[in-house]
mmCIF file as Biopython writes it, N, C-alpha, C and O atoms, coordinates in Angstrom:
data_model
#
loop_
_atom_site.group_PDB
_atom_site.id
_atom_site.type_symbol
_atom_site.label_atom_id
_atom_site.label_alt_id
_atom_site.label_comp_id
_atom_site.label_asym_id
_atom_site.label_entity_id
_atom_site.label_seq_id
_atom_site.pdbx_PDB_ins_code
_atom_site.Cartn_x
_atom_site.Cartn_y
_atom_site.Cartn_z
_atom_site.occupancy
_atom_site.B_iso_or_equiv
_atom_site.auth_seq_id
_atom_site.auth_asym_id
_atom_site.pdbx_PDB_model_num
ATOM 1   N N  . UNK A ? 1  ? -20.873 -51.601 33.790 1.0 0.0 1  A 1 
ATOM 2   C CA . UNK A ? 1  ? -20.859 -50.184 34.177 1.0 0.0 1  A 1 
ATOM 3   C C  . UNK A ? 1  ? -20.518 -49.294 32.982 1.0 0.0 1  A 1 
ATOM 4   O O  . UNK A ? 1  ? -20.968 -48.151 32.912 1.0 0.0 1  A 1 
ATOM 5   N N  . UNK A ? 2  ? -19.921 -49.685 32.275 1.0 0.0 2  A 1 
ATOM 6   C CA . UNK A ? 2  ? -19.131 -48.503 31.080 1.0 0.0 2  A 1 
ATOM 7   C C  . UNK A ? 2  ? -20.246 -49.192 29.902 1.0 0.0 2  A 1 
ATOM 8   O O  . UNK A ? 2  ? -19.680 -48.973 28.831 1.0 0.0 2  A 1 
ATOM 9   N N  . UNK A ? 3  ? -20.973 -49.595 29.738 1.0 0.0 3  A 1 
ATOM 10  C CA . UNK A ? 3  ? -22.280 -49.915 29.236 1.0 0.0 3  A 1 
ATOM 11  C C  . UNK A ? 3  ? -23.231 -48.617 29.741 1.0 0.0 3  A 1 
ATOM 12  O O  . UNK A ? 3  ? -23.456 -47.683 28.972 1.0 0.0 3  A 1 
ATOM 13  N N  . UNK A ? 4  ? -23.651 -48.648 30.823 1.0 0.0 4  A 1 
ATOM 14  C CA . UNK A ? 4  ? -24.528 -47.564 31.427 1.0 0.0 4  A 1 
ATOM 15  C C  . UNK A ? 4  ? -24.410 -46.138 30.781 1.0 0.0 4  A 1 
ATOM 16  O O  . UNK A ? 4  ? -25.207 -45.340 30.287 1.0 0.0 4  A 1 
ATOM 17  N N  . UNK A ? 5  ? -22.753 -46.183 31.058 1.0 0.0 5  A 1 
ATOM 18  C CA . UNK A ? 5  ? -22.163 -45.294 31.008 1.0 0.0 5  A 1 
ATOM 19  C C  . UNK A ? 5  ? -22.623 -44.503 29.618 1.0 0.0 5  A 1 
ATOM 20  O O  . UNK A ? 5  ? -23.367 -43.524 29.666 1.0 0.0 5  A 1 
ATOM 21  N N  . UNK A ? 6  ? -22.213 -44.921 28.650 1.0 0.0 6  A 1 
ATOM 22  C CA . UNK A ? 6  ? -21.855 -44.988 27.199 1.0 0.0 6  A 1 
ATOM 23  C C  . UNK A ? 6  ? -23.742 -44.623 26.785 1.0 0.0 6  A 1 
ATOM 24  O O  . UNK A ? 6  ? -24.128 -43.629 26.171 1.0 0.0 6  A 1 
ATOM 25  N N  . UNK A ? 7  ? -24.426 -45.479 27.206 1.0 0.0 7  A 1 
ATOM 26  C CA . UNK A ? 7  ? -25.872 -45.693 26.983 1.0 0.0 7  A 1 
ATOM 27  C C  . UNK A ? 7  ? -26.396 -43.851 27.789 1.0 0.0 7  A 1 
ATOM 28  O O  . UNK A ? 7  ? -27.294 -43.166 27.298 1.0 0.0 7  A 1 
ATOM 29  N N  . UNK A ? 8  ? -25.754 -43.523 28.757 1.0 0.0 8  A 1 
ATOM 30  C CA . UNK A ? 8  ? -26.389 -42.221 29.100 1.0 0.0 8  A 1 
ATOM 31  C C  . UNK A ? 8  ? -25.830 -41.013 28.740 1.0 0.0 8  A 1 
ATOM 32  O O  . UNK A ? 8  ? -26.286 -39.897 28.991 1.0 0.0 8  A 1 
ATOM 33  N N  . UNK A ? 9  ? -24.545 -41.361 27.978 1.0 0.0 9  A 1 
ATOM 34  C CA . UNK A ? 9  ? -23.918 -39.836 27.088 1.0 0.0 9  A 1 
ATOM 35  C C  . UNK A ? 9  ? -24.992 -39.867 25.978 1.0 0.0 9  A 1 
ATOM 36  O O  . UNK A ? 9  ? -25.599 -38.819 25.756 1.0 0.0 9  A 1 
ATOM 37  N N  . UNK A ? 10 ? -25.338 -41.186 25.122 1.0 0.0 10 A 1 
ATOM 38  C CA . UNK A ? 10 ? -26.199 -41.344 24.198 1.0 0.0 10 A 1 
ATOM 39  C C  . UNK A ? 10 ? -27.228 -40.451 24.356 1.0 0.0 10 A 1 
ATOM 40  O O  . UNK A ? 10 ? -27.576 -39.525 23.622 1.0 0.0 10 A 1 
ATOM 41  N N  . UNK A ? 11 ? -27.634 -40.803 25.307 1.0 0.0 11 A 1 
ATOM 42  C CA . UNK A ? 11 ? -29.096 -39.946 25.854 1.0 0.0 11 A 1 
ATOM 43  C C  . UNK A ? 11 ? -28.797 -38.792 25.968 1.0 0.0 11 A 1 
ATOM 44  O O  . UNK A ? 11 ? -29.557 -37.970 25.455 1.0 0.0 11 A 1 
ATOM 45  N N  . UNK A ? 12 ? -27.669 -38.352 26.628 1.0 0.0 12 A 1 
ATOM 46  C CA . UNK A ? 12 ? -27.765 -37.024 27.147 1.0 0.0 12 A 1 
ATOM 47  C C  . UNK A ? 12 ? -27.279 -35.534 25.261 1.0 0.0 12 A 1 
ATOM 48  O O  . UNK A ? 12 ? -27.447 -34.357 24.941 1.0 0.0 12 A 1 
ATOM 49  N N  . UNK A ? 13 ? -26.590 -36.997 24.636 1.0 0.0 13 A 1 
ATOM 50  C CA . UNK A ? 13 ? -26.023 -36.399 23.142 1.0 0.0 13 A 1 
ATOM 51  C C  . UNK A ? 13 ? -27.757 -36.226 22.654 1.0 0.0 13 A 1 
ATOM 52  O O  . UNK A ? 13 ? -28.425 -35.192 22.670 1.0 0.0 13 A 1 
ATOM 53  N N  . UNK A ? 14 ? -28.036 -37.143 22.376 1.0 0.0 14 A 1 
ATOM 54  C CA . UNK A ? 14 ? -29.489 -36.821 21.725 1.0 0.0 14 A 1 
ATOM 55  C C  . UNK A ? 14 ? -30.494 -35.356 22.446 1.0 0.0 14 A 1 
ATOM 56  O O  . UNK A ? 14 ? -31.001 -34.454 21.779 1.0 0.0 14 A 1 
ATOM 57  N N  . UNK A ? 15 ? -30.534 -35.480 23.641 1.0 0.0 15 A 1 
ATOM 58  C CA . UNK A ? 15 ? -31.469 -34.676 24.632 1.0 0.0 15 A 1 
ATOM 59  C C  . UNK A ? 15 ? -30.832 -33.340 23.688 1.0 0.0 15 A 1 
ATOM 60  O O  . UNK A ? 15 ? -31.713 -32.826 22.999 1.0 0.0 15 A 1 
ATOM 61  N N  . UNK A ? 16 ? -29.382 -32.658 23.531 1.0 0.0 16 A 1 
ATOM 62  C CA . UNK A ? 16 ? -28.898 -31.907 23.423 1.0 0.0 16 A 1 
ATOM 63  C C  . UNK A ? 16 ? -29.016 -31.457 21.891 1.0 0.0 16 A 1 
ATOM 64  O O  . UNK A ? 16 ? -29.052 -30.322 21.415 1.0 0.0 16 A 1 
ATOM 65  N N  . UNK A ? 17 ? -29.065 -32.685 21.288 1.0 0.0 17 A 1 
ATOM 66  C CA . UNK A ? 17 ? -29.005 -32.385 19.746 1.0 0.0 17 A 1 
ATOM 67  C C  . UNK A ? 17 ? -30.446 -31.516 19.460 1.0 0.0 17 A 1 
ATOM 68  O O  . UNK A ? 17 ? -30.556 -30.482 18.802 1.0 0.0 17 A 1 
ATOM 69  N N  . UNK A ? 18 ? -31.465 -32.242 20.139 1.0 0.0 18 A 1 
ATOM 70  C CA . UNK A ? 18 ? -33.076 -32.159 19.525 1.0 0.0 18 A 1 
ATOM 71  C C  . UNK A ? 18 ? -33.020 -30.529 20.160 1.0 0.0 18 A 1 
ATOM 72  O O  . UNK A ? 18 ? -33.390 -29.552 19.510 1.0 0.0 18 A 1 
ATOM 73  N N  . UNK A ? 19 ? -32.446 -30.467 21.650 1.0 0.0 19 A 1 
ATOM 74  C CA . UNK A ? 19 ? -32.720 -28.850 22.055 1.0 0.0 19 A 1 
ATOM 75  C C  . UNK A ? 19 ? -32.023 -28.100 21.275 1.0 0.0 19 A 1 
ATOM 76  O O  . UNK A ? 19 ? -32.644 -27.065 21.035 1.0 0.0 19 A 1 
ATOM 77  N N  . UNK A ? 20 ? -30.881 -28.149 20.698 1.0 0.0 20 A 1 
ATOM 78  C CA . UNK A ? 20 ? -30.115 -27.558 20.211 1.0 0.0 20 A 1 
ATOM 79  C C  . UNK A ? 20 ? -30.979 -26.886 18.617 1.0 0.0 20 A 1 
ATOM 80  O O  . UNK A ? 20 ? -31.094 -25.756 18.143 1.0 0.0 20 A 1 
ATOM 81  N N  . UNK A ? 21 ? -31.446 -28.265 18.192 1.0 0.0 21 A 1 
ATOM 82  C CA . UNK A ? 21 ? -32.141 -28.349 17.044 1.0 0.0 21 A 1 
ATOM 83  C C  . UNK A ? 21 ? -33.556 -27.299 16.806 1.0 0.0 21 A 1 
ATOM 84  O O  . UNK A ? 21 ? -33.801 -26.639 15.796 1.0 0.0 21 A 1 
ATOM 85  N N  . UNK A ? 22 ? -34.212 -27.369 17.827 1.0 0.0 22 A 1 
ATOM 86  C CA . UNK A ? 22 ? -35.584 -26.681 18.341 1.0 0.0 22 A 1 
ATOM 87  C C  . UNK A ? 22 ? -34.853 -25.143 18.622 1.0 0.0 22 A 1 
ATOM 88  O O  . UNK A ? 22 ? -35.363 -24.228 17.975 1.0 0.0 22 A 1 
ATOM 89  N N  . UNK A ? 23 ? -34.145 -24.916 19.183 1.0 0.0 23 A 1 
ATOM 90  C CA . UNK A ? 23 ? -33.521 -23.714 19.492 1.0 0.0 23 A 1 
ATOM 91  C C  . UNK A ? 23 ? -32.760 -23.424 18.195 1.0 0.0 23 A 1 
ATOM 92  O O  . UNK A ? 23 ? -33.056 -22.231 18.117 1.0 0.0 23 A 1 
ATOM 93  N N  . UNK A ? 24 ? -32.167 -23.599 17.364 1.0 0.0 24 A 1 
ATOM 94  C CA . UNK A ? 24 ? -32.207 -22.959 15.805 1.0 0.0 24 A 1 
ATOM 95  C C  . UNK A ? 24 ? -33.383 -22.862 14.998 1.0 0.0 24 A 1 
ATOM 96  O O  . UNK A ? 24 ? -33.383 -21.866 14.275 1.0 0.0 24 A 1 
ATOM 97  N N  . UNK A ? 25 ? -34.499 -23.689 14.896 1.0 0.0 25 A 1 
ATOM 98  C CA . UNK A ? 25 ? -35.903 -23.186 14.456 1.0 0.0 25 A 1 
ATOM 99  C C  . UNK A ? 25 ? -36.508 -22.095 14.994 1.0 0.0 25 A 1 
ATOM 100 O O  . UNK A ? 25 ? -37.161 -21.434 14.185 1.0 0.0 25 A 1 
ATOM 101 N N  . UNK A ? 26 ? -36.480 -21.552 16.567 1.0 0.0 26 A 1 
ATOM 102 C CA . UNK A ? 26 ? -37.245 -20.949 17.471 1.0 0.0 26 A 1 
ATOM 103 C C  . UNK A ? 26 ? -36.400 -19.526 16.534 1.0 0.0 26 A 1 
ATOM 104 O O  . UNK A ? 26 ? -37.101 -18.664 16.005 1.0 0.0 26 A 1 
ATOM 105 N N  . UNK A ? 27 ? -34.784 -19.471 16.447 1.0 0.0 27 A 1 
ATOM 106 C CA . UNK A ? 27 ? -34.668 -17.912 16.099 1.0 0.0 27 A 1 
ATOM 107 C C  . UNK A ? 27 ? -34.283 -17.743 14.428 1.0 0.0 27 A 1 
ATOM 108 O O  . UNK A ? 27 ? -33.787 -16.713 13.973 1.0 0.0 27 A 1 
ATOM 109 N N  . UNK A ? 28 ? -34.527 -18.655 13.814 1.0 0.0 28 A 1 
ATOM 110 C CA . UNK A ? 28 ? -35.243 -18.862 12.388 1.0 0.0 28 A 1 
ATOM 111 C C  . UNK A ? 28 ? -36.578 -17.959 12.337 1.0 0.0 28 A 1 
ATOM 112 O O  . UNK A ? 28 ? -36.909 -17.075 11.547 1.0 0.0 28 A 1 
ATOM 113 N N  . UNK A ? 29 ? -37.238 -18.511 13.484 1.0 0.0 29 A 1 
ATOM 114 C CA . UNK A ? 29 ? -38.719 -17.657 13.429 1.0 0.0 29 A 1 
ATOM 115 C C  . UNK A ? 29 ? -38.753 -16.428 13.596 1.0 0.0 29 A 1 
ATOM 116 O O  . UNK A ? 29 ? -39.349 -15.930 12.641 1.0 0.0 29 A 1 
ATOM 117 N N  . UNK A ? 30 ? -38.391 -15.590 14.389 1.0 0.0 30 A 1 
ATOM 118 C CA . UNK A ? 30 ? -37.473 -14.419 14.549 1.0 0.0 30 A 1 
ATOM 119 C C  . UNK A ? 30 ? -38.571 -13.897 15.261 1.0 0.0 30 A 1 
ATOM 120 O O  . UNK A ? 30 ? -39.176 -12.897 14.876 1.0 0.0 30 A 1 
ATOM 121 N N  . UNK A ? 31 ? -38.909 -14.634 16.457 1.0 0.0 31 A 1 
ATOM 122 C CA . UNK A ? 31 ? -39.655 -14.298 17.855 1.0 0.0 31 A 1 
ATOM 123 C C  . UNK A ? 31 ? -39.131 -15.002 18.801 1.0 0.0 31 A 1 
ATOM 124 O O  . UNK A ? 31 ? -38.880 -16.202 18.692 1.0 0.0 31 A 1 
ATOM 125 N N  . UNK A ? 32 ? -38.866 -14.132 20.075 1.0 0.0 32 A 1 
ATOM 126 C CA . UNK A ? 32 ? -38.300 -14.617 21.324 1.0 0.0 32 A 1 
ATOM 127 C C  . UNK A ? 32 ? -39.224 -15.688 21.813 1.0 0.0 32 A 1 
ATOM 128 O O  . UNK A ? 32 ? -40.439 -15.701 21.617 1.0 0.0 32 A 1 
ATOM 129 N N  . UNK A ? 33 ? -38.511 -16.614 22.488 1.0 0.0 33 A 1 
ATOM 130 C CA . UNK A ? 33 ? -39.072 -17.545 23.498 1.0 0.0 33 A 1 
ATOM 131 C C  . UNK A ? 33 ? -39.999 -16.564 24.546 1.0 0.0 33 A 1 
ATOM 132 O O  . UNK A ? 33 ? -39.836 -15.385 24.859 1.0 0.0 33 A 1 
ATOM 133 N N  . UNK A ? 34 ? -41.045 -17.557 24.957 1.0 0.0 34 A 1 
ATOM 134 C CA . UNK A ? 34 ? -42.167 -17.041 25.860 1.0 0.0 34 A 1 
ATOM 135 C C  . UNK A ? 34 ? -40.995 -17.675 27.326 1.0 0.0 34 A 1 
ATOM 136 O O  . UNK A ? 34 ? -41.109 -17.025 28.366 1.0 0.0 34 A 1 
ATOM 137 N N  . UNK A ? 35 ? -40.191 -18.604 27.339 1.0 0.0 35 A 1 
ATOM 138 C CA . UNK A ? 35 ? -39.301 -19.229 28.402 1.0 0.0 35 A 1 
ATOM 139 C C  . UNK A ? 35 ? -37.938 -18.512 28.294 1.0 0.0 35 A 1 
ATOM 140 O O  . UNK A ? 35 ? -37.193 -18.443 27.316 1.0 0.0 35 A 1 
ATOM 141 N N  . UNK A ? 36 ? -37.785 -17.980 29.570 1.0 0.0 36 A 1 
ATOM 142 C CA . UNK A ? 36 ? -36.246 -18.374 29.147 1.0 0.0 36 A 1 
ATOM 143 C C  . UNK A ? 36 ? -35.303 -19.487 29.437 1.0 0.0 36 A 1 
ATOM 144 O O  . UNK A ? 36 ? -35.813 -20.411 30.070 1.0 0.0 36 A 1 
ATOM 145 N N  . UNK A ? 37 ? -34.186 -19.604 29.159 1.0 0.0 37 A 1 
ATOM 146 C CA . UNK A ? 37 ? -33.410 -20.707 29.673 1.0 0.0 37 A 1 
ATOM 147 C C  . UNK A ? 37 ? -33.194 -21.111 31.066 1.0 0.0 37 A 1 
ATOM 148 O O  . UNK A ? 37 ? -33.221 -22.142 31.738 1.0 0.0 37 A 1 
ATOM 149 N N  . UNK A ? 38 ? -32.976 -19.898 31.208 1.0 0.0 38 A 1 
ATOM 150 C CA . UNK A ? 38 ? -32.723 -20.380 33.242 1.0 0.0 38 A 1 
ATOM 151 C C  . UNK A ? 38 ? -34.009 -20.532 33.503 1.0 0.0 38 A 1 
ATOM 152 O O  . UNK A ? 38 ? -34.001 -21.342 34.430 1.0 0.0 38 A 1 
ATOM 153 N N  . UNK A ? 39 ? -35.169 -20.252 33.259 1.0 0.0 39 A 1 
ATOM 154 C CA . UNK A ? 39 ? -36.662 -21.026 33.447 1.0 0.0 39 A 1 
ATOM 155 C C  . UNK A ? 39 ? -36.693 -22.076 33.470 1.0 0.0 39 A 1 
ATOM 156 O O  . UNK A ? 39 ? -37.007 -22.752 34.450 1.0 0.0 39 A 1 
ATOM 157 N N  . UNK A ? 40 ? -36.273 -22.605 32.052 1.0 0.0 40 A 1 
ATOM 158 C CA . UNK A ? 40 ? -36.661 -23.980 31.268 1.0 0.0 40 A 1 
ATOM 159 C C  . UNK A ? 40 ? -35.789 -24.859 32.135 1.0 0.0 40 A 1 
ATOM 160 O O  . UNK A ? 40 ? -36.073 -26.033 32.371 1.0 0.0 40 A 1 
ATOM 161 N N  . UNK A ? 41 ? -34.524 -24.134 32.682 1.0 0.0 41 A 1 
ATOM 162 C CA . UNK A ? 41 ? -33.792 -25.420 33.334 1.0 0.0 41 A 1 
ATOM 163 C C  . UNK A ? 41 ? -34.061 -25.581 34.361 1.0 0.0 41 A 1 
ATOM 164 O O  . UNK A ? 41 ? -33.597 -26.527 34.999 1.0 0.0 41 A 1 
ATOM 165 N N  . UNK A ? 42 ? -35.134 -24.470 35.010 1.0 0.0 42 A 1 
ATOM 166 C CA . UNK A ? 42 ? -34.995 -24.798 36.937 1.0 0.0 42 A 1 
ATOM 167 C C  . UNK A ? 42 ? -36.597 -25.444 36.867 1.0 0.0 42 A 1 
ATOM 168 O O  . UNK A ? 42 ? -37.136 -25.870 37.889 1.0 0.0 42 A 1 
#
């Protein structure tokens, strides 16, 4: 269980890094998202 566990913060650390990552390029570009967030999440 704390295998699973450990294995889906992994995932959820990565998921966060790459959005995080993409979302500092997007206002680098210095044009708004066509999405917004509460979009993208529902």
């Amino acid at each position: 269980m704390k295998n699973r566990l450990y294995s889906l913060y992994q995932m959820i650390l990565q998921s966060l890094t790459f959005y995080l990552g993409v979302d500092q390029e997007k206002k680098r570009a210095g044009r708004p998202p066509k999405v917004s967030d509460l979009q993208f999440s529902g």
